[in-house]
N, C-alpha and C positions, 0 to 999 in steps of 0.2 A: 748395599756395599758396606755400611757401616757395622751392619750387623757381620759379615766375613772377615771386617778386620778387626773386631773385640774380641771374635771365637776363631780357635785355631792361628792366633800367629805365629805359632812357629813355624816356619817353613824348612823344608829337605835341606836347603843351603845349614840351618842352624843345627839341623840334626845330626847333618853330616859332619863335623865338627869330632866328633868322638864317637870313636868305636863300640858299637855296641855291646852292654854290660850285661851280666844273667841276671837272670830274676830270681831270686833269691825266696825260697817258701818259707813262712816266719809264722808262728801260731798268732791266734785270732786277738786283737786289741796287743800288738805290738808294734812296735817301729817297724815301716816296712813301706818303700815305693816301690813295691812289686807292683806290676798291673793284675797280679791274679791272684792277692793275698783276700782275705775275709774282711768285709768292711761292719761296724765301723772300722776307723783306725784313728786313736786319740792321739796319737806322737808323732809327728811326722817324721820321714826317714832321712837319710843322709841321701845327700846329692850325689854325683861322681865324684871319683876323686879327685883332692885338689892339684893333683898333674893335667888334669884333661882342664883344656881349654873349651868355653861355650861363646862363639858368636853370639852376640845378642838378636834375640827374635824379635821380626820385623813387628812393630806392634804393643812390645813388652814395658814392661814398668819394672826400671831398676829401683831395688829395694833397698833401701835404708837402715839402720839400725842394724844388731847385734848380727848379722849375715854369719856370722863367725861361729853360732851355737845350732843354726840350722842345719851349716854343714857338716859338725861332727855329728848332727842327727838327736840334738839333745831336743827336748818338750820345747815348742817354740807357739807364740799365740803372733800374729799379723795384722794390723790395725793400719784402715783401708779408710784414709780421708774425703773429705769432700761429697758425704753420702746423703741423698737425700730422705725424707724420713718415710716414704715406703718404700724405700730400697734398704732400710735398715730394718723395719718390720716385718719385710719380707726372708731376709736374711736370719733373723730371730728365729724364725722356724725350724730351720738345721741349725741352728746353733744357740744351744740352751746355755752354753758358756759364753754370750756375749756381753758384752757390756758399750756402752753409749756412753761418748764424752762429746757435747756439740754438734757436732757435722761429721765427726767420726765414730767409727763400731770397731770393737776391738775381736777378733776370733779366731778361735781353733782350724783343725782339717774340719770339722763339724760331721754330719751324719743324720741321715733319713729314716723315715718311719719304717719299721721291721716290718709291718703287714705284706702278705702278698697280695694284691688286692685284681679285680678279675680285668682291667683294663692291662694291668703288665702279660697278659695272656691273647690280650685279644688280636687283633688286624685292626690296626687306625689308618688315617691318614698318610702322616708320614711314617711309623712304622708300619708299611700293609706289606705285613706277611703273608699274606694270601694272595699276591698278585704271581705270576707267571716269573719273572725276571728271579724274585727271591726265592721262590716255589722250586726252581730249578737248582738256583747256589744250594740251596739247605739237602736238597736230593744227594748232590752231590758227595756229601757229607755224610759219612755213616750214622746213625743212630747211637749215641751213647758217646761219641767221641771224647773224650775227655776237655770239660769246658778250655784248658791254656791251649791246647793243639784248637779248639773251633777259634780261637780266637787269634792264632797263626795263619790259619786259612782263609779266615774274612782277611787280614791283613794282606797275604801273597794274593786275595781277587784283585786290589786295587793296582791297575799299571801306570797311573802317576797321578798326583797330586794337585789338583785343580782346583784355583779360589773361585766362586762365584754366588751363586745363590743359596739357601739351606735346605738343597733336594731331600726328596721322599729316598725310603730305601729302594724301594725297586730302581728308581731313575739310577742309583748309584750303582746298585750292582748290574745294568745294562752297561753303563757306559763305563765301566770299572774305574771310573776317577770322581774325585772330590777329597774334603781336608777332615778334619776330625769330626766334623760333623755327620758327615756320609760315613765314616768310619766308625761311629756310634749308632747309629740307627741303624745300619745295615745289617749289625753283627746283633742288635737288639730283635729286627725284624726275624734274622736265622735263625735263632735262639728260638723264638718263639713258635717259630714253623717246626720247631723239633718238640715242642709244648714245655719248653722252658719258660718260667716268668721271665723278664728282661725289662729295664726301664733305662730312660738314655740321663745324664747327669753331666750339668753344666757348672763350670766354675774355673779356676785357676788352674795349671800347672807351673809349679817351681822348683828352678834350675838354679845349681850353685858351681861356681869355680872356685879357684884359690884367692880372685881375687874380688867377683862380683856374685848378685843376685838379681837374679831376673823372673816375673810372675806373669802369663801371659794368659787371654781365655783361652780354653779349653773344652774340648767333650769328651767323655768316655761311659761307659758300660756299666750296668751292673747285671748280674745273672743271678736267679737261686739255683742253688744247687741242693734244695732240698732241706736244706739245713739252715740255712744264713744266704743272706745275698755278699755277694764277691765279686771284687771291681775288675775289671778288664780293659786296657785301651791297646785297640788293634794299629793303634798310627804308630811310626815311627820312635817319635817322644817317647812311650816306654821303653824305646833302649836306654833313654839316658836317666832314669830311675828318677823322674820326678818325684817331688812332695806333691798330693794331690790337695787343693783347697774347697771343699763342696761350697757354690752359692744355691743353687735349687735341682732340683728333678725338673727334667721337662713333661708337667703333668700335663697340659695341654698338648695332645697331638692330633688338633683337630685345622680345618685350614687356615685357623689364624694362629697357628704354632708359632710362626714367627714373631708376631704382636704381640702375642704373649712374654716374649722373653725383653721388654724395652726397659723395665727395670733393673733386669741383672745387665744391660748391654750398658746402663749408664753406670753401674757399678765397674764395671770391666774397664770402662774408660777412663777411668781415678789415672790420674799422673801421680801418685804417693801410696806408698804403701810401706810399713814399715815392719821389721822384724825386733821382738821380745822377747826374752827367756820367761816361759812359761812359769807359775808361780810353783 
């Protein structure tokens, strides 16, 4: 449970809040909280506008400091206190622009290794694209579809949004519920059953209003499309155009996927987080 409430707090109630905003297609290495733009992405993008109101996500960490320069969408770096030092070592990996003062790590949206490497292909654990349950979603789906519409469809599978444990995909797409977790792996598992690479990617989503900032954990998607890998999140949250913050890929998808992830879940758990205008 601890691990359900680091990842995915946002819940429907917080989503619900503001009407959902388009996604906006921005060329590669630009501002942009699209969920379908080309990642990396070194800037992160403007929140909704400051008319829309965001209930704070059950779970989130309001943000401190400059909130004011994330929202017009200018260069912002976020420094995430109280870390311990392999949850900062860990983090060093996606983020070759961090920097260390004490107990805290200063960083970017960050960004993963460009390889495509043959586990983003295969059938694991929790993505097992080869099972029966996802074997039938992906069928369903024409061949070729255009990667934003597959990732509209994994979205319209799920019929409501369920906290509990961090199911495999197949579990998810039988029972068509679970949180951004199931909605990451699921649309990872499809992808792949179509022999797209797919890898699932853990870290922050941040929300801004006109008068607060909130950072909560997060999962979402990434796909190659042949060219570049390109982020995707099928949950909700992407209506309201988060900033996405990378802490790691979940390279581990084997049955201690979960264990694997206790270092970013203690990083997740930081009560401080603060916003800087990027240099």
């Amino acid at each position: 449970m601890i691990l359900r409430a680091a990842l995915c707090a946002c819940t429907l109630a917080a989503c619900a809040t503001a009407a959902p905003a388009p996604e906006p297609t921005t060329p590669a290495n630009t501002a942009s909280a699209a969920a379908n733009v080309p990642v990396p992405v070194p800037v992160p993008a403007a929140s909704p506008a400051p008319s829309v109101k965001i209930a704070q996500p059950i779970g989130s960490v309001r943000l401190s400091g400059n909130v004011a320069a994330l929202r017009e969408g200018k260069p912002v770096l976020f420094t995430v206190h109280g870390t311990s030092a392999p949850a900062r070592s860990r983090l060093a990996l996606s983020h070759p622009e961090a920097r260390t003062t004490g107990d805290s790590i200063t960083i970017g949206p960050g960004t993963l290794p460009t390889p495509v490497l043959e586990r983003h292909r295969a059938p694991s654990f929790v993505v097992d694209s080869d099972q029966p349950a996802v074997l039938a979603l992906a069928q369903s789906i024409p061949p070729g579809t255009p990667l934003a519409e597959l990732r509209a469809r994994i979205g319209a599978h799920f019929a409501r949004i369920q906290y509990g444990d961090f199911w495999t995909a197949s579990r998810a797409a039988a029972r068509q519920a679970g949180d951004c977790t199931e909605h990451a792996v699921l649309l990872a598992a499809v992808a792949r059953a179509h022999g797209l690479p797919a890898r699932v990617v853990l870290g922050y989503a941040v929300l801004t209003d006109d008068q607060n900032g909130y950072a909560f954990g997060h999962a979402w998607t990434e796909i190659h499309d042949g060219k570049q890998w390109q982020r995707f999140d099928a949950t909700p949250t992407s209506n309201l155009n988060p900033t996405y913050i990378i802490l790691s890929e979940l390279d581990d998808e084997g049955p201690g996927y979960a264990i694997g992830t206790s270092e970013l879940i203690s990083i997740l758990l930081r009560t401080s987080l603060d916003v800087e205008l990027a240099p």
